[in-house]
C-alpha positions in Angstrom: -42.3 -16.3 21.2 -39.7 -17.6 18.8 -36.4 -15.7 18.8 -35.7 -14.2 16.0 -33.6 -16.4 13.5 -30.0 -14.3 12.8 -28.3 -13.3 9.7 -25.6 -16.1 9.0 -22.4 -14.9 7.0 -20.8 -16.7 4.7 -17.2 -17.0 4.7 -16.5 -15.8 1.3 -18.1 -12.5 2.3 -16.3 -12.5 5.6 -13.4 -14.0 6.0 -12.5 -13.1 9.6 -15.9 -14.4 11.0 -16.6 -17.1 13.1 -17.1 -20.7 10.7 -20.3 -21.3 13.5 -21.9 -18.3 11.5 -21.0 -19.5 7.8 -23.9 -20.4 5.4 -21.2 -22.7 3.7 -19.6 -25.4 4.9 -16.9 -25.1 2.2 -14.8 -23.8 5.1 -12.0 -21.1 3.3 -14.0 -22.8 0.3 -12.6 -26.2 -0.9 -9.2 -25.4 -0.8 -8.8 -25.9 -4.3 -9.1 -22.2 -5.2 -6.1 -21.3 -3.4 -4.3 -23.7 -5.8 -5.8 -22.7 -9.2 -4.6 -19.0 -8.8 -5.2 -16.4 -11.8 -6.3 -17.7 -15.1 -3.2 -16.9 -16.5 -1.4 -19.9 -14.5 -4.4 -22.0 -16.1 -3.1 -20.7 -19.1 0.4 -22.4 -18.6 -1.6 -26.2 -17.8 -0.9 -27.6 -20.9 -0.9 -31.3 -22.4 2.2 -30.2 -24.5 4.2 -30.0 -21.1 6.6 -32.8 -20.9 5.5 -34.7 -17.5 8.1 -36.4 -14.8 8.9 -40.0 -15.3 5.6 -42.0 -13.5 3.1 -39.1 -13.2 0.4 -38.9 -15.2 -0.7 -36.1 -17.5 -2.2 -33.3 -16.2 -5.6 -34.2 -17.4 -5.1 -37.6 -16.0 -4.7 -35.9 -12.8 -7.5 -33.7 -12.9 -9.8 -36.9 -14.2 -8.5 -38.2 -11.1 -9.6 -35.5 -8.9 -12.7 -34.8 -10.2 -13.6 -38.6 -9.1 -12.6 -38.0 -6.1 -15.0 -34.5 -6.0 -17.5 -36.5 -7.3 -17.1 -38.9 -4.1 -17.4 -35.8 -1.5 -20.1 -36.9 0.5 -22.0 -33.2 1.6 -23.1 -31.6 -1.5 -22.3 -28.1 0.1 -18.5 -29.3 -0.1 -18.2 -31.1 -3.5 -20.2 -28.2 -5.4 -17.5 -25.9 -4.4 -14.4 -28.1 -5.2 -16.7 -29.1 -8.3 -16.8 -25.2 -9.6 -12.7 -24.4 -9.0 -11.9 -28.3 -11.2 -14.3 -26.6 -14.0 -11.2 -23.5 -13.7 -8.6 -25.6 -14.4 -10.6 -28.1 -17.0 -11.0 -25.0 -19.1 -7.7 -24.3 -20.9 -7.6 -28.2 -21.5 -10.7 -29.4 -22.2 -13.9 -27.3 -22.4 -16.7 -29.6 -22.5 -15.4 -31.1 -19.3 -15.5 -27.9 -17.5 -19.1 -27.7 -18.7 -19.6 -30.6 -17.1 -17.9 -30.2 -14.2 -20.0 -26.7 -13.5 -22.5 -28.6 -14.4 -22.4 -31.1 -11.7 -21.6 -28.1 -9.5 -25.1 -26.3 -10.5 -26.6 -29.3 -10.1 -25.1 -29.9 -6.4 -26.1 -26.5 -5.0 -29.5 -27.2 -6.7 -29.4 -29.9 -4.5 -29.1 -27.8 -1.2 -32.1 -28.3 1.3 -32.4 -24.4 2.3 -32.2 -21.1 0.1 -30.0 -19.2 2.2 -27.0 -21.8 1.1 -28.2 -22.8 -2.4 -28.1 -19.6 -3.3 -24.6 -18.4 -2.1 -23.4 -21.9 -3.9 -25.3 -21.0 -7.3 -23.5 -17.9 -7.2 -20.2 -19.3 -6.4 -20.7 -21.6 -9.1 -21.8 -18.8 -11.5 -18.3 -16.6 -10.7 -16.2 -19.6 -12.3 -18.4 -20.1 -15.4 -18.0 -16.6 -15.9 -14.4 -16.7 -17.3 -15.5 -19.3 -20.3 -19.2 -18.4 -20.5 -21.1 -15.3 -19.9 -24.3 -16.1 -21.2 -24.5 -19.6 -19.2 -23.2 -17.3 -15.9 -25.5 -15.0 -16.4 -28.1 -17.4 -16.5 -26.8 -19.3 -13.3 -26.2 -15.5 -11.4 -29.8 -15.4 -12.2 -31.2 -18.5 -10.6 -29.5 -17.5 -7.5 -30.8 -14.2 -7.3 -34.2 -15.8 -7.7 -34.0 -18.0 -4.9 -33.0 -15.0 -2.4 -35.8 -13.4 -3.4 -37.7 -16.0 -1.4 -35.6 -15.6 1.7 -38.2 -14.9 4.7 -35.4 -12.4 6.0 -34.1 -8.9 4.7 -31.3 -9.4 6.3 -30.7 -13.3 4.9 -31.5 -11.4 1.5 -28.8 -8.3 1.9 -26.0 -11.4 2.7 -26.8 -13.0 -0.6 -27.3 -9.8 -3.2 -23.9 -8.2 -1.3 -22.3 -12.0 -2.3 -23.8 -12.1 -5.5 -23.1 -8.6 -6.4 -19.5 -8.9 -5.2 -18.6 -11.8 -7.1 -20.8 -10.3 -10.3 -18.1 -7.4 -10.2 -15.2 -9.4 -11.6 -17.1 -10.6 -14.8 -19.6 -7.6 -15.5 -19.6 -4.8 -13.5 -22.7 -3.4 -14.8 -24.9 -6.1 -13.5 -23.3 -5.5 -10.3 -24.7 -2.6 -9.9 -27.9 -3.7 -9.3 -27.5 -6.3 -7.1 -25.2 -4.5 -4.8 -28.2 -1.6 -4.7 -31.1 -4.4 -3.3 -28.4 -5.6 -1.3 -28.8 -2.3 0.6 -31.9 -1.6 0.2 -32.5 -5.4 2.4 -30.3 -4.1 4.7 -31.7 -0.9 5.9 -35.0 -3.0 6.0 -33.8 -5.2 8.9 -34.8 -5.4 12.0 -32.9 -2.7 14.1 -30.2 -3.7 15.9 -27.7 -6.5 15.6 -29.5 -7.7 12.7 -29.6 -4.7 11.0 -25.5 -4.1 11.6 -24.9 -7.6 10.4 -26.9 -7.0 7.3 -25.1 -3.5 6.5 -21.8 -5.6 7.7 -22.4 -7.8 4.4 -22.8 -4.9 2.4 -20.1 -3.1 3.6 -17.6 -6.1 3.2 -19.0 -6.5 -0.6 -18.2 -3.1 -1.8 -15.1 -3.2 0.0 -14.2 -6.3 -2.1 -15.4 -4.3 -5.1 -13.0 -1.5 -4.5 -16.0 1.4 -3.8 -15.5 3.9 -1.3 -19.0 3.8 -0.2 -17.6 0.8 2.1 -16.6 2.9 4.7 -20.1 4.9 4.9 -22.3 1.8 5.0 -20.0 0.2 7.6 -20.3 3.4 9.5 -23.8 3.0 9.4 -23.8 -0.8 10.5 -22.1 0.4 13.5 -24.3 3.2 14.1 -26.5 0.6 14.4 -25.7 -0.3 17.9 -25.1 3.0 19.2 -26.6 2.5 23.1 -26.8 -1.5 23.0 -24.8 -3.6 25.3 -26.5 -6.9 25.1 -25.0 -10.5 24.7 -26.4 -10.3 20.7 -25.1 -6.5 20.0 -21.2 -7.4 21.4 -21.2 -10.7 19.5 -21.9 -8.2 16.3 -19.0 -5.9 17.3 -17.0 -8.8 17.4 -17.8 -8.8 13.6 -17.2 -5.5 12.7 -13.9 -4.7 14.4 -12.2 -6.8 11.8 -13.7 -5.1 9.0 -13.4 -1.9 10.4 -9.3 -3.2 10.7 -8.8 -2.7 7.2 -9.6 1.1 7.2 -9.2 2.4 10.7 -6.6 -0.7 12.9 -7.2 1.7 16.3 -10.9 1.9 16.1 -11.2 -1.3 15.4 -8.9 -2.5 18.3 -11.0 -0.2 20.6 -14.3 -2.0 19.5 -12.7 -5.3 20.3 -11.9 -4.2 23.5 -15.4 -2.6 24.2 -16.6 -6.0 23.8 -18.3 -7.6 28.0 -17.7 -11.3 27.3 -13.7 -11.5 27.7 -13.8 -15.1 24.9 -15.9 -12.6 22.7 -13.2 -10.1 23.2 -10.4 -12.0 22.3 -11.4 -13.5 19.7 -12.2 -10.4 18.2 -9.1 -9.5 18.8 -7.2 -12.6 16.9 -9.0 -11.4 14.1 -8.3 -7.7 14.1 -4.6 -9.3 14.5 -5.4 -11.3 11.2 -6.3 -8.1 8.8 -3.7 -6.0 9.9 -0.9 -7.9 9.5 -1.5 -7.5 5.9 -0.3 -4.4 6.0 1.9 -3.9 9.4 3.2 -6.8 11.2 4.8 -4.8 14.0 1.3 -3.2 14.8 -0.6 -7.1 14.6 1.9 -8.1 17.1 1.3 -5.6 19.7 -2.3 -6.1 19.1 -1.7 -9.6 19.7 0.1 -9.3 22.8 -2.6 -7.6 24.3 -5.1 -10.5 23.7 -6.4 -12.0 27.3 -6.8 -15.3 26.2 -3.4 -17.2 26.4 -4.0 -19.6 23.6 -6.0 -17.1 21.0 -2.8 -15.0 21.6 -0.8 -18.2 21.2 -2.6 -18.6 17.8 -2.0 -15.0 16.7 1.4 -14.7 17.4 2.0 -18.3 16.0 0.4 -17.2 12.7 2.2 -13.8 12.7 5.8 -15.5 12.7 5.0 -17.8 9.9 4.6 -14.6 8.2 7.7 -12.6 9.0 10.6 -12.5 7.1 12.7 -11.7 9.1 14.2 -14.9 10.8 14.8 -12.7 14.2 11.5 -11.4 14.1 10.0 -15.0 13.5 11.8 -16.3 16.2 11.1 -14.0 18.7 7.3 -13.8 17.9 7.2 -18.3 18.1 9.0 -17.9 21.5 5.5 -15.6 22.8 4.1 -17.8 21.3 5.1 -21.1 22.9 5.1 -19.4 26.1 1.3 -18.1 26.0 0.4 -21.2 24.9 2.0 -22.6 27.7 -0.3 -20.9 30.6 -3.4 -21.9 28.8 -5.7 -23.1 31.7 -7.3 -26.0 30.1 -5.1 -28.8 28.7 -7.1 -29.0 25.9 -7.1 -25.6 24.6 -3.5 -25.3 25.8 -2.7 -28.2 23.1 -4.3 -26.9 20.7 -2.3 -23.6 20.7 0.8 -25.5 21.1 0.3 -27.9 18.2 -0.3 -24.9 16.0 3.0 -23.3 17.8 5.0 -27.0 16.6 3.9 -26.6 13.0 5.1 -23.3 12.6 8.3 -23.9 14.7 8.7 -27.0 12.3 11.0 -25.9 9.3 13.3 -23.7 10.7 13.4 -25.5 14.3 12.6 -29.4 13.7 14.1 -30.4 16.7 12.1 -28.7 19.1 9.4 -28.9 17.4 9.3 -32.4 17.4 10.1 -32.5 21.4 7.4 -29.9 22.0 4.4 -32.0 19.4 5.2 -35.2 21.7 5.4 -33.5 25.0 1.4 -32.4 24.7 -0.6 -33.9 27.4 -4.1 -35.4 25.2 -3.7 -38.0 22.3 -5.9 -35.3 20.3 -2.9 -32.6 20.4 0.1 -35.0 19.9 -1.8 -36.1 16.6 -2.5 -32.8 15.5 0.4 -31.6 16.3 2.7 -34.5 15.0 0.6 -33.6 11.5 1.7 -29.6 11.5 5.4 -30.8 12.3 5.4 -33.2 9.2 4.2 -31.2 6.7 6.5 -28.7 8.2 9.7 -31.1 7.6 8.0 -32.5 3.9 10.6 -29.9 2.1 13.7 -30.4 4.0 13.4 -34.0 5.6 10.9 -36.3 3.3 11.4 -39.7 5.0 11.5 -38.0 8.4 8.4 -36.4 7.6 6.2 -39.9 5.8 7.7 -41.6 9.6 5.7 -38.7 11.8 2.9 -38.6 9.0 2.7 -42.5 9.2 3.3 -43.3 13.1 -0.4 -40.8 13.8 -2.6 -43.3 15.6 -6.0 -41.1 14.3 -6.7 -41.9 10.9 -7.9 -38.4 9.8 -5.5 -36.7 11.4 -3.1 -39.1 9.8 -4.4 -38.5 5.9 -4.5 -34.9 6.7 -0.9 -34.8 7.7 -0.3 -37.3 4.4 -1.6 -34.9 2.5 -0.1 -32.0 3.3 3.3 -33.7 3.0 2.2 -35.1 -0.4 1.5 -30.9 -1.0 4.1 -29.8 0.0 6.4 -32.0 -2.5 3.7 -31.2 -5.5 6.2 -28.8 -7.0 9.5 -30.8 -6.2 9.1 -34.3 -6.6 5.4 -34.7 -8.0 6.1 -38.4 -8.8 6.6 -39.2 -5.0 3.9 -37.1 -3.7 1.2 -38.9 -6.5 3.2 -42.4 -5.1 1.0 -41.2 -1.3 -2.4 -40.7 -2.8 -3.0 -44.5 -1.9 -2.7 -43.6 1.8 -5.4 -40.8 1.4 -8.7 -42.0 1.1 -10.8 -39.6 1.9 -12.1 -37.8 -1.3 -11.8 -33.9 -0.4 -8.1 -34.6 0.4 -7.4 -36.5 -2.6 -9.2 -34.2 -4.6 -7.0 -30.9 -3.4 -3.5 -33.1 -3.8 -4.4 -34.4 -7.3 -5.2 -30.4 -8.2 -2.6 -29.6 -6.8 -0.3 -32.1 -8.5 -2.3 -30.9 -11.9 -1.1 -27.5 -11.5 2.1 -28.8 -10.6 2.2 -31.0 -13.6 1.3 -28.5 -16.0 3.8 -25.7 -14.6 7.2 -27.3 -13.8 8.1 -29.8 -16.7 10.3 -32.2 -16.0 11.6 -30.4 -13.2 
C-alpha cells in the first residue's frame, strides 16, 4: 500500500517551515516583494523624479527587469517575481502592469500540478487586487476552482486558508468564505499529522488575518496528536511550536523540546528562536542557547545579533555564535554556520571577518562566506568589497555576492551599482537589483 501523500505548506502561509515542505519554489517569494514595500512607496516612483547622472529612468529600469523576469527559467519562480514588477509598473504605467500580471497568470497557468498552480494564481490575484478588483476577483476565482480538484482535504484546507488569507487584504467579505471551506477540509483530514497540518494552515491564515479564532483552531491542530509519538506526528510538532511561538513562546519551546529526533528538535527550535525575537530578543537568545545542535544554534544566535541594537548585545551574541559554530562535528555543516557567522560579523568587524571567511576548511564555505563578508563591507568599503565579490572562484556564489553588493549601494550610489549588472547574468538576480535600483531611482533623486 501506498503511503499516504502529506499536506505540503507553502511558505507564504508558513514562514517558519521547512523549504523541503513548500508548494512554491519562490523561496521567501522572489525577493522582489520585500523591495516594493506598501503601495504608498509605489506612490513616490515617479518619472518626474530627476535621475543620477548615467542611470536610467525608473521605467527603464523596470523594462529592464521585467526582461530579465521574463528570462527566469522555472515558471514557479518568474510568475512570482512577474506579479510584484506588475506592483511597481502600476503607478507608472498601467497597461504594463496588466501585462505583466498577465504573463504572471499565464505562468502559474502553466504549472504541471494543482496544488502549486493554484497557490501561484492566488498570489497573482493578491497584486492585481490593488489596481483591479473585478480582474482579481476573477483570477481569485480560477484558483479556487482548481483546489476544488485537489484529491486531498488536507491539500484543499492549505490552499482556501492561502487564498482566504491573502483575499482579506482586498475584500474581506469574500474572505469569509474561503477561510470557512478552508476548515471545513481540514477537520475532514485524515486524523493525525495530516489533520494537524491541515488545521496548522488554517490556523496560520486567520492569524495573518488578525481573528482570534487562531488560537482555537491551532489548539485543535495540536489536539490532534494527543497520544502520538511517531517519526510523522514529531515532524508535525516541529511545525506547530513556531506558530504556537507567536501566542504562547514557553509552550511552544516545550513542544520543541518534546520532539525524539534531536535534528527535529533543534531545528524546531531555530524557529521558535525566529518568531520570538520579534517581540523579545533576550528570551530568543536563551532559547537559542539551549539548542543541541552547534551550528543551528550558531545560525540562531548569528541571526539574533544582526538584529540587536545594541552594539554590546550584538557583539556578545556573534561571539556564541562563532564559538558554537566552531564545535560543529562535520566540517561542512560547521562552515556553513561560520560563513553565516562572517557575514554578520562583516560591517562592524571586517577584519575578523575576513580572517574567519578564509580560514574555513571546504572551497564551498570560503565562497559562501567570502559573499556574506562582501555584501557586508558594500556600505563602508566598496572597492574592498567588488575585490572579495570578484576573486569567488564559484560563479553563482560569485553573482550572488555581486549582487548583493550592487543592493546594497542601490540607495547610495545607484549609478555604480547599475555599472555591476554586466557581471550578473543570471536573470532572477538581475531582475531583484534592477527593482531594486527602480525603487531606488524613483525615491532618492539625485541623491
Amino acid at each position: 500500500m501506498q503511503p499516504r501523500p502529506r499536506i505540503r505548506p507553502c511558505c507564504g502561509a508558513h514562514p517558519h517551515r521547512e523549504p523541503r515542505r513548500c508548494a512554491r519554489t519562490g523561496r521567501k517569494a522572489a525577493g522582489v516583494a520585500a523591495v516594493v514595500g506598501t503601495l504608498g512607496l509605489l506612490g513616490l516612483l515617479s518619472p518626474a523624479v530627476p535621475q543620477p547622472q548615467g542611470l536610467p529612468s525608473p521605467q527603464e529600469l523596470l523594462a529592464e527587469a521585467t526582461q530579465a523576469a521574463q528570462r527566469i527559467p522555472a515558471a514557479s519562480q518568474r510568475l512570482l517575481v512577474l506579479a510584484d514588477l506588475g506592483l511597481l509598473w502600476a503607478p507608472l504605467d498601467e497597461a504594463r502592469a496588466r501585462q505583466t500580471w498577465a504573463e504572471g497568470r499565464a505562468a502559474a497557468q502553466a504549472l504541471p500540478d494543482d496544488l502549486p498552480r493554484s497557490l501561484a494564481l492566488g498570489s497573482v490575484a493578491s497584486r492585481i487586487a490593488t489596481l483591479d478588483a473585478a480582474w482579481a476577483t476573477e483570477v481569485f476565482g480560477e484558483a479556487a476552482q482548481v483546489a476544488s480538484r485537489l484529491a486531498l482535504p488536507e491539500q484543499q484546507a492549505l490552499v482556501y486558508a492561502e487564498l482566504a488569507a491573502r483575499r482579506q487584504a482586498s475584500d474581506p467579505a469574500a474572505a469569509v468564505p474561503l477561510m470557512e471551506q478552508a476548515l471545513q477540509a481540514a477537520r475532514q483530514a485524515a486524523e493525525g499529522p495530516p489533520r494537524a497540518e491541515a488545521l496548522l494552515a488554517v490556523a496560520s491564515a486567520r492569524r495573518r488575518c488578525g481573528d482570534a479564532a487562531a488560537t482555537t483552531v491551532l489548539q485543535e491542530a495540536i489536539a490532534a496528536l494527543v497520544g502520538l509519538g511517531d517519526p510523522d506526528a514529531d515532524y508535525t510538532r516541529g511545525l506547530l511550536a513556531p506558530e504556537l511561538a507567536y501566542t504562547d513562546p514557553q509552550a511552544a519551546v516545550a513542544m520543541a523540546e518534546a520532539i525524539a529526533d534531536e535534528e527535529a528538535r533543534a531545528a524546531a527550535l531555530g524557529q521558535v528562536v525566529r518568531v520570538v525575537a520579534a517581540a523579545d530578543l533576550g528570551r530568543a537568545a536563551e532559547i537559542a542557547r539551549g539548542i543541541s545542535s552547534e551550528a543551528v544554534a550558531a545560525n540562531a544566535l548569528a541571526d539574533l545579533a544582526q538584529t540587536a541594537a545594541d552594539p554590546g548585545v550584538r557583539a556578545t551574541l556573534l561571539a556564541e555564535a562563532q564559538s558554537r559554530a566552531e564545535r560543529a562535528a562535520e566540517p561542512l555543516t560547521q562552515d556553513e554556520a561560520l560563513a553565516v557567522v562572517a557575514g554578520a560579523l562583516a560591517p562592524t568587524q571586517p577584519e575578523e571577518a575576513l580572517v574567519l571567511a578564509q580560514s574555513l576548511s571546504t572551497a564551498e564555505g570560503r565562497d559562501r562566506a567570502l559573499g556574506l563578508v562582501a555584501c557586508g563591507l558594500a556600505s563602508q568599503n566598496l572597492e574592498r568589497a567588488l575585490g572579495l565579490a570578484r576573486g569567488i572562484e564559484n560563479r553563482p556564489e560569485r553573482e550572488r555576492a555581486l549582487a548583493g553588493v550592487a543592493a546594497a549601494l542601490a540607495r547610495r550610489d545607484p549609478a555604480q551599482a547599475y555599472q555591476l549588472l554586466p557581471e550578473i547574468r543570471d536573470p532572477r538576480l538581475r531582475a531583484d537589483v534592477l527593482t531594486k535600483l527602480a525603487v531606488a531611482a524613483g525615491t532618492t533623486g539625485d541623491a
